[in-house]
Structure formats: C-alpha cells, structure tokens
C-alpha positions as CSV (number, residue, x, y, z in Angstrom):
1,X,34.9,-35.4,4.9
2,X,32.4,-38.1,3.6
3,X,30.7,-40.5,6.5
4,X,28.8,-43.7,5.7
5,X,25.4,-43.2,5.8
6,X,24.9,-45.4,8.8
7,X,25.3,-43.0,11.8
8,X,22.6,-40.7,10.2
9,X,20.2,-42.9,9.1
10,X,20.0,-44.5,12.9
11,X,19.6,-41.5,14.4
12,X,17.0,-40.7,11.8
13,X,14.9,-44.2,12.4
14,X,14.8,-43.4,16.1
15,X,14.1,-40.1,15.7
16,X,11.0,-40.6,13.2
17,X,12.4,-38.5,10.7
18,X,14.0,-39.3,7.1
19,X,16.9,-38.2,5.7
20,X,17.2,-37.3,1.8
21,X,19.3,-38.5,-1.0
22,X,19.2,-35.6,-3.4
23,X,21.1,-37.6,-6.8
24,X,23.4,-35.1,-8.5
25,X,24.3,-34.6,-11.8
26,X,26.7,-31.9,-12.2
27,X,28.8,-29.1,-10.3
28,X,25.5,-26.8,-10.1
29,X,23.7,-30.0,-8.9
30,X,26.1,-31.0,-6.0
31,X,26.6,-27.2,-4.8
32,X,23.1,-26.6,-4.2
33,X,22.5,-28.9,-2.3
34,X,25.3,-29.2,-0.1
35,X,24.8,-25.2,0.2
36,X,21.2,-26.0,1.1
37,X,22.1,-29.3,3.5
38,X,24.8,-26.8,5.6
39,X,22.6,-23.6,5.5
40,X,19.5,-26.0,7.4
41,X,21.9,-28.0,9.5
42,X,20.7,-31.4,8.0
43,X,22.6,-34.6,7.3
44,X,22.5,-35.5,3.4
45,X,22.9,-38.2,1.3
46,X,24.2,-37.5,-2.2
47,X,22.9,-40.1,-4.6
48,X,25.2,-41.0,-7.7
49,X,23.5,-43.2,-10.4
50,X,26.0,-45.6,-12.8
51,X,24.4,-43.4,-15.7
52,X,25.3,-39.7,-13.7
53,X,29.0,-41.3,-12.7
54,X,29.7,-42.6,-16.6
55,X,28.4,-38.8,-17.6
56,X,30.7,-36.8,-15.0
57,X,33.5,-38.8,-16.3
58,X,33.6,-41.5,-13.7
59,X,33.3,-42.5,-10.1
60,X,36.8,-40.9,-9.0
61,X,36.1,-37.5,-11.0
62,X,32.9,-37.2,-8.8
63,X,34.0,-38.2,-5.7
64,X,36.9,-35.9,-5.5
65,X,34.4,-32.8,-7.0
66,X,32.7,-33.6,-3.7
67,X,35.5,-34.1,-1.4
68,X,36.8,-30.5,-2.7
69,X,33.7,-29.3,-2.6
70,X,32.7,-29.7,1.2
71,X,36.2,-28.5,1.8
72,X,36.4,-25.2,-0.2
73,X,32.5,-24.8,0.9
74,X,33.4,-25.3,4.8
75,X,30.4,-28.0,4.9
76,X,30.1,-29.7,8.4
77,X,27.2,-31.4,8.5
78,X,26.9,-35.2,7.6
79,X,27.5,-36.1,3.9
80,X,27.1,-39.7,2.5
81,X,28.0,-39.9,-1.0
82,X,25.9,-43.1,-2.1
83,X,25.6,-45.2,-5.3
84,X,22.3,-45.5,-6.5
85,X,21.1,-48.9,-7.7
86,X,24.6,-50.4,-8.3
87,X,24.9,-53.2,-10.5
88,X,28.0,-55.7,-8.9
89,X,30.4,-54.2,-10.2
90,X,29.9,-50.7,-10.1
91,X,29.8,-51.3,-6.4
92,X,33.1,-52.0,-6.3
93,X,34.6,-49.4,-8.4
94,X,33.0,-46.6,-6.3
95,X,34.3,-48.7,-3.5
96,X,37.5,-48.0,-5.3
97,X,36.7,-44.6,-6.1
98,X,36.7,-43.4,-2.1
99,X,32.5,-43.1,-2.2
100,X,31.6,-43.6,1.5
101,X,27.9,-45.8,0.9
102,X,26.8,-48.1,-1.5
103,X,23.5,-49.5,-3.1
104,X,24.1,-53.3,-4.4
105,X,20.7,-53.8,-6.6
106,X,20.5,-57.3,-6.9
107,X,16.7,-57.3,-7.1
108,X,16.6,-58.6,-10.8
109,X,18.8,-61.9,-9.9
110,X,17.4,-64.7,-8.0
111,X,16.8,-64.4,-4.3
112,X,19.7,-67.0,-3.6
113,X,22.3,-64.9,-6.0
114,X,21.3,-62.0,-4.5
115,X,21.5,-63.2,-0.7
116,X,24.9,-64.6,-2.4
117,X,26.4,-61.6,-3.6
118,X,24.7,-59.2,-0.9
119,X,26.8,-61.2,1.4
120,X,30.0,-60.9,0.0
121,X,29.5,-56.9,-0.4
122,X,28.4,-57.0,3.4
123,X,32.1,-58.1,4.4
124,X,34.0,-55.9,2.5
125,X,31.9,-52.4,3.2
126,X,31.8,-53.6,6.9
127,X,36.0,-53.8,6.6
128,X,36.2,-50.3,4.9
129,X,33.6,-48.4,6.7
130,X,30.9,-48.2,4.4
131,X,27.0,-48.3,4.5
132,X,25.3,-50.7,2.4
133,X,21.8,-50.5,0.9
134,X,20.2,-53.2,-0.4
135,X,16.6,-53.9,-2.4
136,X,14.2,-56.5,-2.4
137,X,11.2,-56.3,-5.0
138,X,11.7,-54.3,-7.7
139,X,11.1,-50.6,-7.8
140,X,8.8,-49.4,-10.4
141,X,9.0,-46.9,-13.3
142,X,12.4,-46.3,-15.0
143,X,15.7,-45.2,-14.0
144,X,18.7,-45.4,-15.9
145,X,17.0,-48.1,-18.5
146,X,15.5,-50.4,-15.9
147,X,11.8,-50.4,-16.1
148,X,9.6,-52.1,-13.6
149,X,6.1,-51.7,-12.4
150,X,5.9,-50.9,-8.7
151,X,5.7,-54.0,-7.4
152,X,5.3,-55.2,-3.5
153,X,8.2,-56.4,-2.0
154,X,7.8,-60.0,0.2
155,X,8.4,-59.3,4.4
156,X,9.9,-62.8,4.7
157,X,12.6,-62.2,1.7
158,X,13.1,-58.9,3.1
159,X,14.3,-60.1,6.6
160,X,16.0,-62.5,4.9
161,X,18.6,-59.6,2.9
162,X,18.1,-57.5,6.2
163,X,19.8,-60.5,8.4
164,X,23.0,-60.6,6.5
165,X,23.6,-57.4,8.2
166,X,23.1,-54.6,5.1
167,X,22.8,-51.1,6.8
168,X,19.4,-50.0,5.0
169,X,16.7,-51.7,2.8
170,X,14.9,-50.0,-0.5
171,X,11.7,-52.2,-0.5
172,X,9.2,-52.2,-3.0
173,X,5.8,-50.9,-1.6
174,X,4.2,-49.5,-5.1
175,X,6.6,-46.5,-5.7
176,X,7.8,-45.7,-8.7
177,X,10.5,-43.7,-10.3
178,X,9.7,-41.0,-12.2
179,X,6.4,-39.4,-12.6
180,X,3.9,-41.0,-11.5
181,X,0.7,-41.7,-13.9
182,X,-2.7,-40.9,-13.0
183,X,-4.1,-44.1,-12.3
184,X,-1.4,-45.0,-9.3
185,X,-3.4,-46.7,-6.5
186,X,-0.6,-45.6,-3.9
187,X,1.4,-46.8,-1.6
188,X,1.3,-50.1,0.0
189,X,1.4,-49.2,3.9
190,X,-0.2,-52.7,4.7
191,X,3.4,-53.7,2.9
192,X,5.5,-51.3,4.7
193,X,4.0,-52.4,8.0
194,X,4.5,-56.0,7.4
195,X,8.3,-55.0,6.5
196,X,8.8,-52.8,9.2
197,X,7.9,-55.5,11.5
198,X,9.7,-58.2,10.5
199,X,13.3,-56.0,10.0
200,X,13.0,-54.1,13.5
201,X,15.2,-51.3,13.7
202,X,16.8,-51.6,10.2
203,X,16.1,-48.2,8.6
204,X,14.0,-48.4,5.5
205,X,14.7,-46.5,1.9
206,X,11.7,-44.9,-0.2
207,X,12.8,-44.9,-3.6
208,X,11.1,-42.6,-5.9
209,X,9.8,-39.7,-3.9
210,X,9.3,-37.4,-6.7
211,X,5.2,-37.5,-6.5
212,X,4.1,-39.2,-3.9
213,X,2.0,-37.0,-1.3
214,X,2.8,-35.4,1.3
215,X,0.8,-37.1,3.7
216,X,1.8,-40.5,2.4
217,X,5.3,-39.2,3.0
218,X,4.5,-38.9,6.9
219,X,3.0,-42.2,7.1
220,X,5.3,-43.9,5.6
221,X,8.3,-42.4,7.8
222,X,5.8,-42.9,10.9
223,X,6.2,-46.3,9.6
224,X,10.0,-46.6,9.3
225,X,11.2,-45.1,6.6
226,X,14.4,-43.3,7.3
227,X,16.2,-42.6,3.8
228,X,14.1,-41.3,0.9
229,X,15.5,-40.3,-2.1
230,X,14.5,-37.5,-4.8
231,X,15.9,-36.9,-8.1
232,X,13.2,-36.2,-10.6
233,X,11.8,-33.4,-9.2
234,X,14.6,-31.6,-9.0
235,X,15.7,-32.2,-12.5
236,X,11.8,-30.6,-13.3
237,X,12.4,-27.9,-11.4
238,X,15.9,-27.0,-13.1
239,X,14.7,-27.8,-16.4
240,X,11.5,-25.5,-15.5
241,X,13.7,-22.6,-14.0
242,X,16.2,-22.7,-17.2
243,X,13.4,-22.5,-19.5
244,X,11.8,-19.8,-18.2
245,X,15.1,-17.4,-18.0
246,X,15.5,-18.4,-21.9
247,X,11.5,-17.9,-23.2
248,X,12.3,-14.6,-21.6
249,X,15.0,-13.7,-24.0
250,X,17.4,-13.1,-20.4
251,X,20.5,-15.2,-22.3
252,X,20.5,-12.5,-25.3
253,X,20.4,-9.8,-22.6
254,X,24.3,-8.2,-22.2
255,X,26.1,-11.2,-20.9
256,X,22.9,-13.3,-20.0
257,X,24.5,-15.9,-22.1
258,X,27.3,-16.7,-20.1
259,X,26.4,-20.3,-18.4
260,X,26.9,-19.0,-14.5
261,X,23.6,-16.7,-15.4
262,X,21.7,-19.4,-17.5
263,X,22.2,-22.0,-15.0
264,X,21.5,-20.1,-12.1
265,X,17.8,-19.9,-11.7
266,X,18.0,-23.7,-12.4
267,X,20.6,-23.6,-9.1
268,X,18.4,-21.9,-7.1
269,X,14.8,-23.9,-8.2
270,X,17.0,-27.1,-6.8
271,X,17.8,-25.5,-3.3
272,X,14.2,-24.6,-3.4
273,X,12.8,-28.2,-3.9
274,X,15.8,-29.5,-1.5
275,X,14.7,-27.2,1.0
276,X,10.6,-27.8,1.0
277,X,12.0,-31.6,1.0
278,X,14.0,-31.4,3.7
279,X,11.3,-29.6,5.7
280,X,8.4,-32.4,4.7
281,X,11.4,-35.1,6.0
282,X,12.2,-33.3,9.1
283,X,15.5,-33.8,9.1
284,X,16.4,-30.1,9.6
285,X,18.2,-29.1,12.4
286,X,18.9,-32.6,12.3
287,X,23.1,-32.6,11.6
C-alpha cells in the first residue's frame, strides 16, 4: 500500500535523520530500490518526474507497476510515491492516477500565482490524503529541460508557501541538479538556517543530492532537512555497471545477451548507491 509522505517525513525531522527519494525510471529501477528500502527497514520515497511518467507510458501505468510491485514483493515498510517537480497540471493527473504525494513547482510563476495555486492544491491533497511539496527559489542545474543556476531561496517567501499548510518545502540553498561543476561554492547553510527558522517544524527537501559531500549532507540534515532526493547518481552508476558487463564482451557470452543479465549489474550498482545513501541519511532501521 502507498502512504503520503507526511507520517515519515515528521518522524524523520524530529528524529534528525532524512529520508530518500530515489526517482525511478523503469521496472529494474523501482525493484531495487524497494528491494533495498525493505531489506534495511527504511521508509522511501519513490520520485516520478513528468519526463520518467510520459516515458513509462503514463502516470497510471507507473503507479499500478508499483502498487503490484510492493504486493508481489511483500514490501512493508513506508512507500511514498511522489511527483517530482510537477507542473499544475501534472499534479492533478497523478492525483488522478492514485500517486500518494505530490510536488507542485510553482517556483517559475510569480510569488502571488504560486501562493495562488499552492493554495488551491493544499485543499484538495488535504481531502484525499496526500503530502504536498512545495518550492520556493529555484533549484539549479537541469532537470527534465528546466535550467536554473542554484539560486538562494528568500526565508520570508518561504514561510509565506510554508503557512498555507504544504507538508514539505524544496528550498533553494545553492544545489543543483545534476553534476555539479568544479567551481560550486556550496551550500548555503547561512540560507538553510535562516529557513529553518522561520518554517519551525516543517520538514525541509534537498534537491539535488547527487554530489554534494557528505559532511554537507549532515549539516544540512542537522539543520532540518528531512527529504533528500537522489536520481543522478544512480543513473551513473547503472549506466557505469552496464557498460562495464558489455566492454567485457559478457552480452556475446552464451545467453549474456538476454536483457535480465545485461541489466543486472546496473540493478545491483543502484541498490548499492541506494544503500550507502540510505546509511549517510540514517534513515535505516528507520520504517
């Protein structure tokens, strides 16, 4: 069964620990790491971005992969299945779709449509049950066409979106998605402080984690964050595994062709990096 991401995110916040959103993007994606999430006994959020739901032929095809999935895979810890960076109206077809949390990114429209908008989404995931993300300032690098530069977010607009009663703010402290190039001055912790402050127990959302040191990890869950979401470095990791079963000539060994043996070193580099993530979160033992 799904849950809204509220439950576990609280728990994580007061427990100064983070838990991950791992984005899938296939069947070998969304096994690993719910195989990974049950076998450590952590809650997990399973991010779905407009692009991955458009590519796995739509909102309802995914969430029902999942839904059978945690069934025929006996999973029982926590699962959150969570649009990343919606636009208005792919929140409401995934609300359609039976996902269980949402992400309304209404960062690029002005702070009053946004409050607007952010509102209205408020009321209908608080009558069906459903966590609600919100962002203020725009997360840098690119992600599914939208480029930005890793801007700071402001505290005062953040408690703004925060009163309206969302369950969980991204906030822009100088992450980016992506890689990250070699002349990033960090993160903003002066930023996140200032944020954390002003929204109290709201849990906060790191967006792009792929990159960012470990330590700078800590601090910033010391500092609040509760929800912190990976994607790149699993797809390195996959691409990395993949590549090294074909450059040594395993797919023209007997059957090494067949895709359950190409894929599955990718598989397993993606419980790997799932794993060593959800140790540097702490949310293991966590469910």
């Amino acid at each position: 069964m799904l849950v809204s991401a509220k439950e576990m995110l609280v728990k994580a916040k007061a427990g100064h620990y983070a838990v991950g959103q791992f984005n899938i993007n296939n069947l070998e994606w969304t096994k690993a790491i719910l195989q990974t999430a049950q076998e450590l006994n952590s809650p997990v959020i399973l991010g779905v971005s407009e692009g991955a739901g458009k590519y796995m032929c739509g909102f309802k095809t995914v969430t029902d992969m999942v839904k059978a999935m945690i069934d025929e895979l006996k999973i029982t810890v926590p699962v959150a299945l969570h649009l990343d960076h919606g636009t208005y109206e792919g929140c409401y077809r995934c609300i359609e779709a039976g996902f269980s949390s949402i992400m309304f990114d209404g960062s690029h429209y002005p702070i009053a449509e946004n409050v607007e908008k952010t509102k209205e989404l408020v009321r209908v995931c608080a009558e069906k049950g459903l966590s609600l993300e919100a962002e203020v300032g725009a997360i840098g690098g690119e992600e599914d066409g939208v480029i930005g530069m890793g801007e700071c977010a402001d505290p005062n607009e953040c408690k703004q979106i925060a009163d309206l009663g969302v369950t969980m703010l991204a906030a822009g402290i100088g992450n980016i998605h992506g890689k990250y190039p070699a002349n990033w001055p960090g993160l903003s912790f002066e930023t996140l402080a200032a944020i954390s402050e002003k929204v109290g127990k709201m849990p906060l959302v790191l967006h792009g984690g792929t990159g960012i040191p470990a330590d700078m990890i800590r601090k910033a869950i010391s500092l609040g964050v509760s929800k912190i979401n990976v994607n790149t470095e699993c797809q390195l990791a996959f691409a990395a595994a993949v590549r090294k079963y074909v450059e040594e000539g395993k797919d023209l060994q007997g059957k090494g062709f067949d895709p359950r043996k190409l894929l599955a070193p990718g598989v397993e580099a993606i419980k790997a990096t799932v794993r060593e993530k959800m140790e540097l979160f702490g949310s293991i033992g966590k469910a």
